[in-house]
Each structure stands twice: as C-alpha cells, then as structure tokens.
N, C-alpha and C positions, 0 to 999 in steps of 0.2 A: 894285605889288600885282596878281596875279592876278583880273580880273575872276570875278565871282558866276556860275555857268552856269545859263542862261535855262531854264528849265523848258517841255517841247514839249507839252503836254498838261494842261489842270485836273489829272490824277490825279497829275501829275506835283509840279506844283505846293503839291496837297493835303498831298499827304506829305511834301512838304519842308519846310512849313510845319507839319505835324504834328510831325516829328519838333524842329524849333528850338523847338517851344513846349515840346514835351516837357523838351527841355534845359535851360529857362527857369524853369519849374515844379522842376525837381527844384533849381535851386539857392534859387530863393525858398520853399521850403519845407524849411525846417530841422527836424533831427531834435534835438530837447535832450535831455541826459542825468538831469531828475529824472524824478519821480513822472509827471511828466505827459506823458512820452514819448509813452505810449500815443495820446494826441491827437493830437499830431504823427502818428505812424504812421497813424493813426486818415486824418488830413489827407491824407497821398501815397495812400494806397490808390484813393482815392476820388477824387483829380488825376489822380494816374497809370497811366489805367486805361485809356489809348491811346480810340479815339471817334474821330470823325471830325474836332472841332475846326473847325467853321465857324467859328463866332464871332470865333475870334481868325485866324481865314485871312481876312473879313470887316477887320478891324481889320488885318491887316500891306496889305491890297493897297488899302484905301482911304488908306493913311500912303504907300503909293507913289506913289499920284497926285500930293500933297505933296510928295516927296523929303524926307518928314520919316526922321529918324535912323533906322538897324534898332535901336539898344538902347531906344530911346523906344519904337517902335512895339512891339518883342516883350514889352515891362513890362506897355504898357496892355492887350495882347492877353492875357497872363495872367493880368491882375487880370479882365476881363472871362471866363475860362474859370474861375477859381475859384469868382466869382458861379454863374454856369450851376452848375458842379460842387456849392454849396452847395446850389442850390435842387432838384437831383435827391437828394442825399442825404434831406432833407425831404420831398420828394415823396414817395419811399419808405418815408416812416414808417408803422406801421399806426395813427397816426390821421389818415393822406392817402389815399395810394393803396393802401399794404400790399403794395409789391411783395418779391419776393424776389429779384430777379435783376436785374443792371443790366449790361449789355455781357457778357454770358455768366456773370458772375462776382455772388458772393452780393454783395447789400447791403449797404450799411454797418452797416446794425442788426444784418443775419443771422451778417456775418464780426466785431463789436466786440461791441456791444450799443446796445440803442434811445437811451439817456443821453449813450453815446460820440458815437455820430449827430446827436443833434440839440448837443451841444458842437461838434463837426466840421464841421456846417455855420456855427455862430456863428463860429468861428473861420476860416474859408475869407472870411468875408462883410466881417468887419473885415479881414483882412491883405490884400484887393485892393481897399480904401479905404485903408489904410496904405502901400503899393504907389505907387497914382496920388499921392497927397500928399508922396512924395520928391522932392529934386531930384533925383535919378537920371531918373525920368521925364521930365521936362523942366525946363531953364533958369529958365524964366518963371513962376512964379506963377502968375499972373494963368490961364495953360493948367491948370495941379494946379488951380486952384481948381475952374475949369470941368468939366473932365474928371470931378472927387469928385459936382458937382454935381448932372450931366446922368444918372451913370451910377447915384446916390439917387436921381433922378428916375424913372428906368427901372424899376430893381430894387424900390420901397416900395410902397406900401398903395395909389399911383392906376397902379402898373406891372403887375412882374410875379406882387408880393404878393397885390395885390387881386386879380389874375386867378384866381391858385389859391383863390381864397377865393369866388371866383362858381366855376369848378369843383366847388370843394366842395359849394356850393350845387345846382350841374346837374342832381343828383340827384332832387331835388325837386318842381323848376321846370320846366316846360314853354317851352323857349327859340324862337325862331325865329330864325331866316336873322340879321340882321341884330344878335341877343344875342349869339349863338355869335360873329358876327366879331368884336363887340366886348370879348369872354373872352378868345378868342385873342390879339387885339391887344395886349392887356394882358399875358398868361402868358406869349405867345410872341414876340410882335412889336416890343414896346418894347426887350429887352435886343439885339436882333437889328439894330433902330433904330440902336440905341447903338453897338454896332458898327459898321457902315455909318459914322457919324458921328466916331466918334471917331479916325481920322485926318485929317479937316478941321478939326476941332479942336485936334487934334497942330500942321498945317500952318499953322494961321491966315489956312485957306480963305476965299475972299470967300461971303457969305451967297447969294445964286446958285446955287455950288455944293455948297453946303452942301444946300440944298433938291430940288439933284437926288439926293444922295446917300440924303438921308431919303425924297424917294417911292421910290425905289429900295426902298429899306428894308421900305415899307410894303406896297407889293405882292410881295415877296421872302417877308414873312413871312408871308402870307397861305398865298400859294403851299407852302409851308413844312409850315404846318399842316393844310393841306386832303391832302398829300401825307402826312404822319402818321395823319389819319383813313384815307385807302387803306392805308397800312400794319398798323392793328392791326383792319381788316374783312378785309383780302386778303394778309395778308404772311406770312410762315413765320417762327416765333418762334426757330427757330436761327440765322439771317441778320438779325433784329432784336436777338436780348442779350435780348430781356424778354418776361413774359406778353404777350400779347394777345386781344384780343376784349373785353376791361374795362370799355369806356364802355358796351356792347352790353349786356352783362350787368347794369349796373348802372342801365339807361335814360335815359343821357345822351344828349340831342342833339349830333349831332356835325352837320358838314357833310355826310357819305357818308349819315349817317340822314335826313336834311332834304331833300338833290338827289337823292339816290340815287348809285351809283360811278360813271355813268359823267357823267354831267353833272358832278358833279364832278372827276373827272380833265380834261374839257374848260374847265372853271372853271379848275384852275389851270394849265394852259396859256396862258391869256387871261391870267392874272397874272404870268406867267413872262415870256412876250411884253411884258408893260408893261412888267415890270421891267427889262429889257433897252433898251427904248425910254428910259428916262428918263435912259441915261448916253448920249446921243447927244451932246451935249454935252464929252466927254472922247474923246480920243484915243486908241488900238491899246492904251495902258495899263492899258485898265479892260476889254479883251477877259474876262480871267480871271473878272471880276466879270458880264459876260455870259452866262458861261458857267455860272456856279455857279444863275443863275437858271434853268436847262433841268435841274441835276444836282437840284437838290434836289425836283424834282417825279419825277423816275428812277429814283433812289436806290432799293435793297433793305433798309435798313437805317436 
C-alpha cells in the first residue's frame, strides 16, 4: 500500500483534514425519503458548510500521537463537529444571538425555518452520541462508554450549555476578568477540551499524557476566544461569515472590553506560548498541534 503523503504546512494539513471530515459527515448523515427529509436536509446544510474544522483536526492529530485507527478517529471527530455544528445552529436562533448569517451563508432559521433549526440541532446533538456508542468507533466498550461520557460532560448544563446560558445572562451582569474566563471555558473551551482528549481516550493514553493534552486544551481555548473577541472588535465581516461588533452593542464584557486590544492580543500570545509549552512532553508528532496554537490567535476568520 502506498503510504499517506505528509502534509508540509498546518494549511496543508487543515485541509486535508477538512476535507476527510467533510467526506465523513456526508456519509454519516443520511438523507431519508419521508416526510422528514426536510431535517435531514435541514442537518447537511448546516454540517456541510466547509469552516475551518478545528475541532476534529484537534481530535484526528491528538488519535495520531496514539496510532489509534483513521476510521475511529474521523467518527469521533465528526460526532464532535456535529456537536459544535448543533450548538451554532442554536446560537443563531433569535431567542440567542439572532444572527443571520453563518460562514457567508443564511442561517439555519433564515435558509429552513426557526422550528427546522432548533429540530436540526436536536438531531445533530443525539446522532454524534449515537455515532460515539457504535462499535464502528471502537472495539472496546469500555472507550464508547467513556468517549459518550466525557463528551455529555462537555457539551451539558456545567459545559458548553451552561456557558451560552451565562452569555445569555452577560447582558445584564457586570462580569470581570476572571467571570468572562470562566463563560468562555464553559462555551468554548470544554468541547475544544474534549477534542484535545478524545484521542487519548481512543488510545488508552496513560493519565500523564492525558493531562498534558487537557492543559494544552485549556490554554488553547483561551487563546481561542480572546482571538474571537479581536475578531468581532477588529475584523471585517466578509473574511469572518457573520455580523460583528454584537457583544459591543449589546454591553457584554468581552476580554478586548475589560484589557483593552492590545493587552489582550499580548494575553493571548502568553497562552498560545503555554499551549505549545505543555506538549513538550511528545515528540516531532504533535508539531501540527504546536502549531495550531499560534494559528488560532492569527486567523482572519
């Protein structure tokens, strides 16, 4: 068998990982021929909607450190991009954020309707817990169990649920420094977490490494989101896919409101740096993941 050819560049790598997940996504989401098509359809729209795909680039290059399977890893990476995908459809609803425009293209409410939407994200949110719980994704039990477990742990009411729900709240409340990290950590940084993890978990990682992968994790998502605040104070909404300026308008504390831009872009630098620091521990393997900690504070988009 012809060996895989090595990818020279993160961009390089992004997209190649983008596009297998792509390929993955479109067969685990089935189109039926009743009444309910619509949801289905409803479902690829909203998968299939190209993005950059961290998450599960996150989840194939943390399964490589492992040597765990490519079909194990590209399952759990797309049950973990459906998750994400669910939670932006919702996001978008107008009783969240009320956006209309998601990656250039209208919203799930605006292209189906509001009812389609919030079905489409139920159904995105169960079929990548039905996903992890196959033996397709792994052999062992004992990993599906874990895997369903860690990744409810993330996504519910003390993850990324409860985060959008103190978001919601932001409005209101007068947050500081250390509220806002722990919004974010929740919103953004737990399923980001999961990712990071969930090929140690594929692997049957020793705890060790498991725990360098999760700080990794946690100052990556920082970095993450403090880079999101630069983006909807200072970014151009045609290279972003969506409104911006919103939390501004709406008198949410962000990070960018609280340090100000430039302290905070130096903020996440410092975290980008950690994050990179914490895979010292792993070998020329985990460069790509090095790397993605400098991209995500970079990024236009």
């Amino acid at each position: 068998m012809k060996p895989r050819a090595v990818a020279t560049s993160l961009a390089d790598a992004m997209a190649e990982s983008a596009a297998a997940i792509e390929r993955e996504l479109d067969l685990l989401l089935d189109i039926g021929d009743g009444p309910e098509r619509r949801l289905h359809e409803a479902m690829r729209y909203a998968s299939l909607a190209g993005g950059k795909r961290l998450r599960p680039f996150l989840v194939l290059q943390s399964a490589a450190l492992f040597k765990v399977s490519r079909a194990s890893a590209l399952r759990t990476a797309s049950a973990v991009e459906m998750v994400h995908c669910y939670s932006l459809v919702h996001d978008d609803l107008p009783a969240m954020d009320d956006d209309d425009l998601r990656r250039g293209r209208p919203t799930v409410h605006k292209q189906f309707d509001e009812a389609t939407a919030i079905l489409t994200g139920d159904a995105l949110l169960t079929r990548a817990f039905e996903i992890l719980a196959e033996a397709a994704t792994h052999s062992d039990p004992q990993v599906r169990s874990e895997l369903v477990a860690e990744l409810a742990s993330a996504a519910g009411g003390f993850g990324m649920v409860g985060g959008q729900m103190l978001d919601l709240l932001a409005e209101s409340l007068a947050l500081d420094v250390a509220e806002v990290t722990r919004l974010q950590q929740m919103k953004t940084g737990r399923l980001i977490a999961f990712a990071c993890e969930a090929g140690a978990i594929l692997g049957k990682a020793p705890v060790q490494q498991r725990r360098a992968l999760r700080a990794y994790a946690h100052d990556l998502g920082l970095a993450f989101q403090i880079a999101d605040d630069l983006l909807d104070a200072e970014g151009d909404a045609a290279l972003v896919g969506k409104a911006l300026r919103k939390d501004a308008g709406a008198g949410k504390a962000t990070f960018v409101s609280l340090l100000g831009a430039e302290r905070a872009r130096s903020q996440a630098g410092i975290l980008a740096d950690q994050a990179a620091a914490h895979l010292d521990s792993f070998d020329a393997e985990a460069d790509a993941l090095r790397r993605v900690a400098r991209f995500v504070i970079e990024r236009k988009s």
